[in-house]
Every structure is written in structure tokens, then in C-alpha cells.
C-alpha positions, 0 to 999 in steps of 0.5 A: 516481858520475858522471865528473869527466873534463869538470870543470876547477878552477883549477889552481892554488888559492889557499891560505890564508896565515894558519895561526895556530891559532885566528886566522881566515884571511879578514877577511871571516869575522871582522870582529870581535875574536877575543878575542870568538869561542867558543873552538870558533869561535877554535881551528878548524882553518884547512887540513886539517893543522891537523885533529885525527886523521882523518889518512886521511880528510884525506889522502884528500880532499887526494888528491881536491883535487890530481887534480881529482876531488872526488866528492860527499862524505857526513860522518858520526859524533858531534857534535865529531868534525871533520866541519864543520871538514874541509869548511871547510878542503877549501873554503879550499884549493880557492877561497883566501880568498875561499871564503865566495862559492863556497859555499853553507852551510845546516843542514838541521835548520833548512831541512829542507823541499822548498822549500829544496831547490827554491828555495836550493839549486837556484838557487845550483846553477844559478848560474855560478861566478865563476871561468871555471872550476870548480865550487861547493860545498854543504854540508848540515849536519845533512842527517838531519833532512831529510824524505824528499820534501826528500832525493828532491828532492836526489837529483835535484838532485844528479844534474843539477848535477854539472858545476858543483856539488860536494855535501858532506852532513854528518849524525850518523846516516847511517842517516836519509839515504837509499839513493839519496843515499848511493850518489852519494856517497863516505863518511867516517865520523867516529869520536869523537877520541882521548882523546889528541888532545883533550888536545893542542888543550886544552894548546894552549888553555890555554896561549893563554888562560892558564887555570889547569887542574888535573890532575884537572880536566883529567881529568874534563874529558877523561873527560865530553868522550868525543871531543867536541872541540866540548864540551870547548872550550865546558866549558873556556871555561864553567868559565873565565868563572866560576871563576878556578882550575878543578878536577875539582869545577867541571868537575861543577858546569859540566856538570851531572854528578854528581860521581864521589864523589856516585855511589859513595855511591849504588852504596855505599846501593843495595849495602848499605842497604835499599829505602826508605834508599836511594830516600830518599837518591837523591829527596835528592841529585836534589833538591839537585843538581837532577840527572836521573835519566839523569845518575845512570844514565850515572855509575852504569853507567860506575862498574859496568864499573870494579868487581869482582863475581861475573860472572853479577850484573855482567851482569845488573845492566848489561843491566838498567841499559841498559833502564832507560835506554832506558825513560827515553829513551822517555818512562819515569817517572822514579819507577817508574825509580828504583824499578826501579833500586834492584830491580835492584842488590838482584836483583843482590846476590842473585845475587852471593850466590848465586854465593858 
């Protein structure tokens, strides 16, 4: 990384005054009624405090911001981990209200070419900031699907405008970006949030909007959420607009989840009916719910690990659960998949008995 020693920021940034959770700080951001914004666009977090979890990464950057050293910055992990949200408040605390003008925003999934790299950011780059001092921000939001020649391009890029500009890449699969970009950069890894912390920002939220969430439904909402903060919110406000009570039954209806009860019957046939009882019932369900057989998988795998069963059938029957998912990711029949499926529990019925 290159040195900062010849880099000057305001030395004393002007912080954002508005800390109200879910309000936006800067009138320039949001011109319009709050009450019209997603919730996930209400609720973000305004200054690194408000950012849920990741206290070490948040502390770490704020370290960065006070001895005027901010690196080049590499986010990644799941999708809803705060990584878009942390960059946006590191952005508020170094420029104030007016850091819209010191930033330049893209999603590298939309402009992922050599141009991009060539014509936006490096003319942004080029240009002097309005401070007299200090230097630029580029955020590139799911830089992962960047092609190879757009990432040689931002090597360079990155080489030649450190004095001015600052680069924060954000991406869900760090192993897509390349070697020559991640060593120009400091990494955090966003790891999916605790299931406890999700619940506090959904307490906070329910609260504010006066939504009616039931104990179960908020259960299943934090069980299909798995560290999401982004789904979570969006689920929530779904379920909020059509149902004026929200239980564990509309959280499954909202997402398009089979419901806990819907798999247990299937597991139950595929345990104990024979091959033609049990695909006839599942080809049903799938029929009336309108559910993928990928939905299926998930519930029944997650449904598995909960049960008792002789060890040696268990293993098997979850090593082969994970294949047939992996043929579906890839493009497998979802007919000659269901018919595996069902093989499999029979193959593992057997091994159980045979372990008795």
C-alpha cells in the first residue's frame, strides 16, 4: 500500500447531525417523504455507531479516519451484511453533509466494461476536489462481476491516482476479484449478522411502523433472513402492506417458502410411503404451492440436521441432499432430481435398518 505521508484531509470533518435512525441525514438525498422510501433505504444506518455488528471493522476504519490514513478498502461477504452502509457512513463522517459531491457511486454489476474504468472513473479521478484539500472516494458496488480487462484497467487506475482518490470495493465473492487489486487493498470480511442483532433493528422497526408481528412470525422471519438485514426488512414491509396481522403462516406465504409443517409431511411420505405415494404428493404440493424443488431441498436439509437418526444414514442421506442441489444449481431436471431425491431417503432408510 502506498504511503499516505503527503495526503492532507480537512482536519476537522464535518459531522453528520441528524442521527435519528431511519431518517435521512442530507436533504439533498432525500428530497421526498420518508414515509415513501423502502425500509432498507429508511433504516440505514447514518454514522458508523448506528452499524449493526462488525464493531471491529467499524472501529478499525474510525482509527483509519482520525490519523488521516484511510487505504484503499476491499468489503466482502453476503448480501445484507452492512458493507454498502459502512462505506456511506466512513463517506458522511470524513466530507459532512455535502459527501454525494466527493463520491462517485457505481454498481460494477451494471458497468462492469473497460470503458467505465476508462471514461467515469478515471475522469472523476482526475478531477480536483472542492476541498483545497483532501481527496475522493469511489465506491465500486458489486465489482465481482467486473471482467478481467475492466479489473487490469482499475489496477492501474488505482496506482496512479492514490494522492487524490481513495477506492472502496465492495463484492460478495472476494475470489473473483484479482490478485493484483486485493493486494492495493485492506480487507474486511462481512461475515452474515447475528441473529441477535437482526432481531434488535426489527424491534426498532416494528415499533416505529406499528406493525403487528407475532412471536412465531418473527421467528420464522429471523430464521429465513440468515443474517440478511436487507431481506429481513424488505420481508417485513411485504408482509406489512398485504396482511394487517403477521404470523409465521404470512412470513411463508411473503417469501415463497414451504411452510415447516409442508416439509415434515414430505420427509414423514418419503420415510414411511412407498416411491409412487410419495413423488405423487410432492409433483402435488410443488403444483399447488407453486414451489421449486430448490425450496424443497433447503427445508428438507435444514429439517434433517434437527432429527435423530442412526449416524452412518444421516450422513448419508445429507451428503447426498447437497449433491442433488448442486445438480439443480447446475442445470439438473428437476424430475429425474425429485426421483433421486426420493431414492435417497429409501437408500437411507435402509441403512438405518441396517444399522439397528
Amino acid at each position: 500500500m502506498d504511503s499516505d505521508e503527503d495526503i492532507n484531509i480537512p482536519d476537522e470533518p464535518i459531522f453528520s447531525k441528524n442521527k435519528g435512525k431511519g431518517k435521512a441525514a442530507d436533504s439533498e438525498v432525500a428530497p421526498y417523504d420518508n414515509d415513501n422510501l423502502p425500509w432498507v433505504e429508511k433504516y440505514r444506518p447514518v454514522t458508523l455507531e448506528d452499524v449493526v455488528s462488525h464493531k471491529d471493522i467499524t472501529s478499525t476504519i474510525d482509527k483509519f479516519i482520525e490519523k488521516n490514513r484511510l487505504p484503499h478498502l476491499l468489503f466482502y461477504g453476503p448480501p445484507g451484511t452492512g458493507k454498502t452502509s459502512t462505506i456511506l457512513a466512513v463517506a458522511r463522517k470524513i466530507y459532512g453533509a455535502d459527501y454525494r459531491r466527493q463520491i462517485l457511486e457505481l454498481n460494477a454489476s451494471d458497468d462492469r466494461g473497460i470503458d467505465v474504468v476508462r471514461e467515469q472513473i478515471k475522469q472523476f479521478a482526475e478531477t480536483r476536489t472542492l476541498f483545497s484539500k483532501g481527496y475522493k472516494l469511489i465506491i465500486l458496488d458489486e465489482a465481482d462481476m467486473m471482467t478481467l480487462q475492466a479489473q487490469a484497467a482499475l489496477r492501474r487506475v488505482i496506482e496512479h491516482y492514490t494522492k487524490n482518490v481513495r477506492f472502496c470495493i465492495i463484492c460478495n465473492y472476494v475470489n473473483k476479484i484479482t490478485p493484483a487489486i486485493q493486494s492495493r487493498c485492506t480487507r474486511f470480511r462481512f461475515s452474515p449478522l447475528p441473529q441477535t442483532e437482526v432481531e434488535k433493528r426489527v424491534n426498532s422497526v416494528v415499533e416505529a411502523e406499528n406493525v403487528k408481528l407475532t412471536d412465531d412470525g418473527k421467528k420464522a422471519l429471523l430464521k429465513l433472513s440468515r443474517g440478511d438485514m436487507r431481506r429481513a426488512l424488505n420481508v417485513l414491509q411485504a408482509c406489512h402492506a398485504a396482511y394487517d396481522t403477521i404470523t409465521e403462516t404470512e412470513i411463508y406465504n411473503c417469501t415463497g417458502n414451504p411452510h415447516p409443517s409442508d416439509i415434515e409431511s414430505i420427509v414423514s411420505s418419503m420415510l414411511s410411503d412407498d416411491f409412487t405415494t410419495s413423488h405423487h404428493m410432492i409433483s402435488t404440493l410443488k403444483t399447488e404451492r407453486g414451489l421449486a424443488l430448490q425450496d424443497l431441498l433447503t427445508g428438507t436439509y435444514e429439517f434433517m440436521e434437527n432429527i435423530e437418526m442412526k449416524p452412518n444414514a444421516k450422513v448419508y442421506l445429507l451428503d447426498q441432499l447437497a449433491n442433488i442441489e448442486h445438480r439443480l444449481s447446475t442445470g439438473g431436471s428437476e424430475k429425474i432430481q425429485l426421483s433421486a431425491l426420493l431414492g435417497t431417503f429409501k437408500n437411507a432408510v435402509e441403512l438405518s435398518a441396517k444399522a439397528s
